[in-house]
C-alpha positions as CSV (number, residue, x, y, z in Angstrom):
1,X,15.8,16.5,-3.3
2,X,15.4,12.5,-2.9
3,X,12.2,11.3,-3.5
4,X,10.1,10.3,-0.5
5,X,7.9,7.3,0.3
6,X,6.0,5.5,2.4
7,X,6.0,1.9,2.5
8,X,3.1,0.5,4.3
9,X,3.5,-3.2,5.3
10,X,0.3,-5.4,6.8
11,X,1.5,-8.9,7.1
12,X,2.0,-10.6,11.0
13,X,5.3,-12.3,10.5
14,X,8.3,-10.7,9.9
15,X,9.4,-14.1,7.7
16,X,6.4,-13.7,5.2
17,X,6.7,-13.3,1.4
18,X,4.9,-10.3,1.8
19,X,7.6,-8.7,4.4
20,X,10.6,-10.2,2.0
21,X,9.0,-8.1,-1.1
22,X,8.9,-4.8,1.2
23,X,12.4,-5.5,1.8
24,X,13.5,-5.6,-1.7
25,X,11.6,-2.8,-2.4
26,X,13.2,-0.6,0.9
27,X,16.3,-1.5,-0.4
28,X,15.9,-0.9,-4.0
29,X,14.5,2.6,-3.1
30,X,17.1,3.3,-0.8
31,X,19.9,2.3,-3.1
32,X,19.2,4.4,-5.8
33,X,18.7,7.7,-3.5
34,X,14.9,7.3,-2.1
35,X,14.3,7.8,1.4
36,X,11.8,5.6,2.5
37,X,9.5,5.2,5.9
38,X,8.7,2.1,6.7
39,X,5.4,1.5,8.0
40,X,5.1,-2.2,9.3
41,X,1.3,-1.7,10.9
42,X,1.7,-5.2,12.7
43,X,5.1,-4.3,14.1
44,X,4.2,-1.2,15.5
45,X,1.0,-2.0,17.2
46,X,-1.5,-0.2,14.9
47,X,-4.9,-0.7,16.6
48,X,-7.4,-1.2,13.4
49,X,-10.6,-0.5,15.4
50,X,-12.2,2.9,14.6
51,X,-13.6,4.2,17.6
52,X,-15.3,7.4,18.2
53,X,-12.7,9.7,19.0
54,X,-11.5,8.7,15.5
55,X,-15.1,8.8,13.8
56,X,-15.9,11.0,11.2
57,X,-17.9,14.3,11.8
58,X,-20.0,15.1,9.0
59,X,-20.7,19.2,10.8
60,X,-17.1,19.8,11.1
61,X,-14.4,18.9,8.6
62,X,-11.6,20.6,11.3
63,X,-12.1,17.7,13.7
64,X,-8.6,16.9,15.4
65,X,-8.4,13.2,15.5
66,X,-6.2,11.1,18.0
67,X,-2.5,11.4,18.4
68,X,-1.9,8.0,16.8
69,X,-3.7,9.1,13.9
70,X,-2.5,12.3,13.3
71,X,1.1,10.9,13.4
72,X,-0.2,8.5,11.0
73,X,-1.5,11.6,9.0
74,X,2.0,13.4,8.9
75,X,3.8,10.4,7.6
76,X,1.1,10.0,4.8
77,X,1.4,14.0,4.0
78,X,5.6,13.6,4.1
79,X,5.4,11.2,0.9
80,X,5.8,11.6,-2.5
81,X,4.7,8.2,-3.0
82,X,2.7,5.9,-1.1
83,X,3.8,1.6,-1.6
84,X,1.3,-0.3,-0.1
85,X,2.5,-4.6,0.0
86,X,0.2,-6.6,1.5
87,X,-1.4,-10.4,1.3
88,X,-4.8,-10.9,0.1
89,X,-7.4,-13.1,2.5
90,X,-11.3,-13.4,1.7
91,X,-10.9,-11.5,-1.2
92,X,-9.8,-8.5,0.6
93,X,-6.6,-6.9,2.2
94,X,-6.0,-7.6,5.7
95,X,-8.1,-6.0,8.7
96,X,-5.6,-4.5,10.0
97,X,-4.8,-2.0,6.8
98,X,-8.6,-1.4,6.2
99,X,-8.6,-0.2,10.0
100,X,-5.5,2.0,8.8
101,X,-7.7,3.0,6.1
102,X,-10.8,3.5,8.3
103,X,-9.3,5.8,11.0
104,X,-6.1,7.6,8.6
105,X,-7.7,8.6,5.3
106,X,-10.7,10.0,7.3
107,X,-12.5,12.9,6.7
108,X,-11.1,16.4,6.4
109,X,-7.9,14.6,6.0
110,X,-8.3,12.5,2.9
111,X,-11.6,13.5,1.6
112,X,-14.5,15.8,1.8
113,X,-12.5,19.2,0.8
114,X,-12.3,20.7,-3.0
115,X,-8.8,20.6,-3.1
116,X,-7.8,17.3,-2.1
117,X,-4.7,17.1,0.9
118,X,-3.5,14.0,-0.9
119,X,-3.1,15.1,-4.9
120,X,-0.2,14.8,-6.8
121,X,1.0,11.8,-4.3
122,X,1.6,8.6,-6.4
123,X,0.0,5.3,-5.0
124,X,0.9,1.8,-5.7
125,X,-1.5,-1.0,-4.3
126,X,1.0,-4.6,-4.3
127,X,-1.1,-7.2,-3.4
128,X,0.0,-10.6,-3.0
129,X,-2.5,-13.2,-4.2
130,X,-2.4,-17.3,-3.7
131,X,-4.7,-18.5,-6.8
132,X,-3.0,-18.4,-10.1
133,X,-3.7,-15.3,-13.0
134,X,-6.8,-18.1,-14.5
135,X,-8.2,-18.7,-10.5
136,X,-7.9,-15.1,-9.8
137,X,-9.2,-14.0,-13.1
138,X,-12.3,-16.2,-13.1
139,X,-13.4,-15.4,-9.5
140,X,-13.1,-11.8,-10.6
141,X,-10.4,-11.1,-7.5
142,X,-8.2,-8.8,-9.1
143,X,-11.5,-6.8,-10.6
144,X,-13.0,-6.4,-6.6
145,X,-9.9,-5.5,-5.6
146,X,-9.4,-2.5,-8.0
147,X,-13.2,-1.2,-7.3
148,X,-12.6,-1.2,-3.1
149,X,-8.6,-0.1,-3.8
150,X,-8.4,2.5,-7.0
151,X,-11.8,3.6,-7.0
152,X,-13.0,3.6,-3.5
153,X,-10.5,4.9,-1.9
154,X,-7.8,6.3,-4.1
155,X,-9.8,8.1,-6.5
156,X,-12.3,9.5,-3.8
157,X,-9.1,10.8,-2.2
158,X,-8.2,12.7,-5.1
159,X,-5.3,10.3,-6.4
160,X,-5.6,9.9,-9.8
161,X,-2.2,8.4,-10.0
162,X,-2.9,5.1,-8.7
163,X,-2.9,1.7,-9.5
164,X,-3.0,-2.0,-8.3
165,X,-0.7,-4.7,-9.3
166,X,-1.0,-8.2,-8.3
167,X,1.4,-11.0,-7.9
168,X,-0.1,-14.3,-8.2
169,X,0.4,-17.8,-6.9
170,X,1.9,-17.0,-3.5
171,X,1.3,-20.4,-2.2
172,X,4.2,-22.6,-1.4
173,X,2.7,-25.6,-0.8
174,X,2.6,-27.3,-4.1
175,X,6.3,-26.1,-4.5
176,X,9.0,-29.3,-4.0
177,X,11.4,-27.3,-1.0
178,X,14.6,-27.8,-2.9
179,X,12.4,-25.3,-5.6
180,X,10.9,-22.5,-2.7
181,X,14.2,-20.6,-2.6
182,X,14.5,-20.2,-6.5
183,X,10.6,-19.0,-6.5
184,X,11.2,-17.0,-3.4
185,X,14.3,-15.1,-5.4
186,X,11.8,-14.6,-8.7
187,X,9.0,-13.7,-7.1
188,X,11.0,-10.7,-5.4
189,X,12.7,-9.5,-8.3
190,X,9.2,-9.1,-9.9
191,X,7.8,-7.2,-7.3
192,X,11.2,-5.1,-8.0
193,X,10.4,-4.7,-11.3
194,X,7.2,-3.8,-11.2
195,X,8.0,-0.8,-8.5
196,X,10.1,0.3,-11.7
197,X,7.7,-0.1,-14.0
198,X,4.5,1.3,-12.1
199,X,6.7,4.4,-10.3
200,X,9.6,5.4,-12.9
201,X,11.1,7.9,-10.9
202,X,10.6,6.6,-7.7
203,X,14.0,6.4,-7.0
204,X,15.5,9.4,-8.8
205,X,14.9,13.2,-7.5
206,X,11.5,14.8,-7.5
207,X,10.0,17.6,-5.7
208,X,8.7,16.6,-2.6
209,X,5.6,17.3,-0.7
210,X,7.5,17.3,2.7
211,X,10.7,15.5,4.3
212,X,10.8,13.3,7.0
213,X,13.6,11.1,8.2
214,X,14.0,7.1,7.0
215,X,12.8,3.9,9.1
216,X,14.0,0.5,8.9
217,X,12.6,-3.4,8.7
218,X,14.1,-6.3,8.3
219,X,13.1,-9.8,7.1
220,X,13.9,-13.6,7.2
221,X,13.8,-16.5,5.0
222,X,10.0,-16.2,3.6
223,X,7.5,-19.2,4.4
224,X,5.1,-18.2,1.4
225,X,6.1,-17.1,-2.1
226,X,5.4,-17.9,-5.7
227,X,5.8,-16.7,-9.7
228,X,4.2,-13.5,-10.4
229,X,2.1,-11.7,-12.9
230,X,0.7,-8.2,-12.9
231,X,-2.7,-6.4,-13.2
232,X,-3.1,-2.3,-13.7
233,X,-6.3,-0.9,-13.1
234,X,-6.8,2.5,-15.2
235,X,-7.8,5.8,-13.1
236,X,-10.2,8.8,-13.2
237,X,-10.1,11.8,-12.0
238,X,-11.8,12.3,-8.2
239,X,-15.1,14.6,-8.4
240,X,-16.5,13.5,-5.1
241,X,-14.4,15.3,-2.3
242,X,-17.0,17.6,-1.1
243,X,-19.2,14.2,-0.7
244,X,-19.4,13.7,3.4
245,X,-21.4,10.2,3.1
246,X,-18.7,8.0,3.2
């Protein structure tokens, strides 16, 4: 069977660079025999804010969470592979997918069981960055973002197989607009390539987890884009599943 994944989206406007590069991406998957849910957590209404019906309970693992998260739970579990795009403000990813974080990969879900729900998923991290490779570099940007991103959450969930690329300069602003489309068009085919590169396979046949029917987005001319350079942030094996203080 087709290999299956999800593509998470947190960016406001459907014209963004961000939203163009999950685009490419949908398409690129699709094309070669993917199946891909699209997961646009500004489109559909995701509500970020954790509250308690959605907190963790450290006395019982079983807890059955809301009906928006569970859904959000079955879409995760359905995926071979998990393609996360999203812009990078304040050093961090936007609220809205650390709330998806927050109330999704919760506890007894995600974490806090010996055999981790989530292993054997692949995870890519895409985040789009405005300062150039030697501004991100010495701020130490793309280094925060792999501690909170790969170790923090991805290897605590028991995904070894993940990593964080960056693309860099997404800033129009400086750009003459007779130039924008041309570093629009390259900044897209890097984020193409780089879906290749990081998760060979991702559009051939694999053994899926579970199935689950496609969804669609679509995009417009991007307001924000730039050239693009990558950063991969080596993994470790997760021993802390059984840990409830997170």
């Amino acid at each position: 069977m087709a290999a299956h994944t999800l593509l998470v989206l947190a960016h406001p406007r459907t014209d963004s660079l961000t939203a163009q590069v999950a685009a490419r991406l949908h398409a690129r998957i699709e094309g070669e025999g993917g199946t891909v849910d699209v997961l646009d957590l500004y489109a559909e209404g995701f509500d970020p804010a954790l509250r308690p019906e959605d907190e963790p309970d450290w006395e019982n693992r079983e807890k059955v969470y809301s009906p928006e998260v569970r859904a959000h739970m079955d879409r995760v579990l359905a995926a071979d592979d998990i393609v996360v795009v999203f812009p990078v403000w304040w050093f961090t990813p936007p609220a809205i997918l650390k709330g998806w974080i927050d109330r999704v990969w919760n506890y007894g879900f995600a974490y806090g069981r010996s055999r981790p729900r989530l292993a054997g998923k692949r995870l890519l991290w895409l985040a789009l960055m405005g300062g150039t490779p030697e501004e991100v570099a010495r701020l130490g940007m793309t280094d925060a973002l792999g501690l909170m991103l790969v170790t923090g959450i991805s290897e605590f969930c028991g995904l070894p197989d993940a990593r964080l690329r960056v693309l860099h300069g997404t800033e129009l602003s400086g750009v003459p607009v007779e130039l924008r489309s041309g570093r629009v068009a390259e900044l897209v085919d890097e984020a193409e390539r780089t879906l290749t590169e990081e998760l060979p396979g991702a559009t051939a046949t694999t053994t899926p987890t579970a199935a689950t029917t496609a969804t669609a987005t679509a995009t417009t001319t991007p307001s924000d884009a730039s050239a693009a350079t990558t950063t991969t942030t080596t993994t470790t094996e997760n021993t802390l599943n059984e840990e409830p203080a997170r």
